[in-house]
C-alpha positions as a printed NumPy array, in Angstrom:
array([[ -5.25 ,  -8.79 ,  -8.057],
       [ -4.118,  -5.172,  -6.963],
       [ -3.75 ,  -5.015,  -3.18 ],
       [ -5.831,  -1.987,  -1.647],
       [ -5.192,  -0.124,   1.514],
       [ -7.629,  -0.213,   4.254],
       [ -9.057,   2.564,   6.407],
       [ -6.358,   0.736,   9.139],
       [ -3.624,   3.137,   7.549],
       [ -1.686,   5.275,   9.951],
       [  0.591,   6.957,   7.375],
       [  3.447,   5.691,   8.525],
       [  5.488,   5.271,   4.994],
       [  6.739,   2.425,   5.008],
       [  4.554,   0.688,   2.638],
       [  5.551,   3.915,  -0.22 ],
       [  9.441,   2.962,   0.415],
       [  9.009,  -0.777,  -0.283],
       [  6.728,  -0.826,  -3.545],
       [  9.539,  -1.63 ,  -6.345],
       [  6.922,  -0.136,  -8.759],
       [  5.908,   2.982,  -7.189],
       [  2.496,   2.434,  -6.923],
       [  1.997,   3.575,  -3.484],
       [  1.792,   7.439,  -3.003],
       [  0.297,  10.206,  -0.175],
       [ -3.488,  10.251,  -0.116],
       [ -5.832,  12.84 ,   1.079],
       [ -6.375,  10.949,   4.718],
       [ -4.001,   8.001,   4.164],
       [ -1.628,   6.164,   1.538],
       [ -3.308,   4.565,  -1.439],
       [ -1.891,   2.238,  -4.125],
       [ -2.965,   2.389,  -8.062],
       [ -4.085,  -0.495,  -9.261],
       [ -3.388,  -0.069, -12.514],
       [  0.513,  -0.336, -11.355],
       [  0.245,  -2.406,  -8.471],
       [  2.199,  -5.992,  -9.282],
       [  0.568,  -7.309,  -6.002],
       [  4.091,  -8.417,  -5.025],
       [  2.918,  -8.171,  -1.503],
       [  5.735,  -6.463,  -0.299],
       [  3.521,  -3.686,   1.168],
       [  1.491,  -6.4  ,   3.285],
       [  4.553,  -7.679,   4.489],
       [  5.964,  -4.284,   6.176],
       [  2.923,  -2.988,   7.413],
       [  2.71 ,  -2.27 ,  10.87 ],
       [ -0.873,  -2.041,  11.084],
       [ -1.696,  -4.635,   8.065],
       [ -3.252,  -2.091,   6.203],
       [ -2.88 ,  -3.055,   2.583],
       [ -5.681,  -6.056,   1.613],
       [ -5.633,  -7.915,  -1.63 ],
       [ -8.46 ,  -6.225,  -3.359]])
């Protein structure tokens, strides 16, 4: 299942620099991630300051 970021997002970045697959890019208001490329490695989750990205 494709991990989703919540509305916790401070645009901080550091979520975009870990994805290996590039799923995670610049939103209007925050970062979002496509699930159709997502891998829902988790390595988002795990470098979130805020815990932003859920498991959709």
């Amino acid at each position: 299942m494709a991990y989703k970021i919540s509305d916790a997002c401070i645009s901080c970045g550091a979520c975009e620099a870990e994805c290996p697959v590039n799923a995670i890019s610049q939103g209007d208001s925050s970062y979002v991630i496509d699930a159709d490329t997502c891998i829902s490695c988790g390595q988002c989750a795990e470098v979130c300051p805020v815990d932003a990205p859920q498991e959709a």
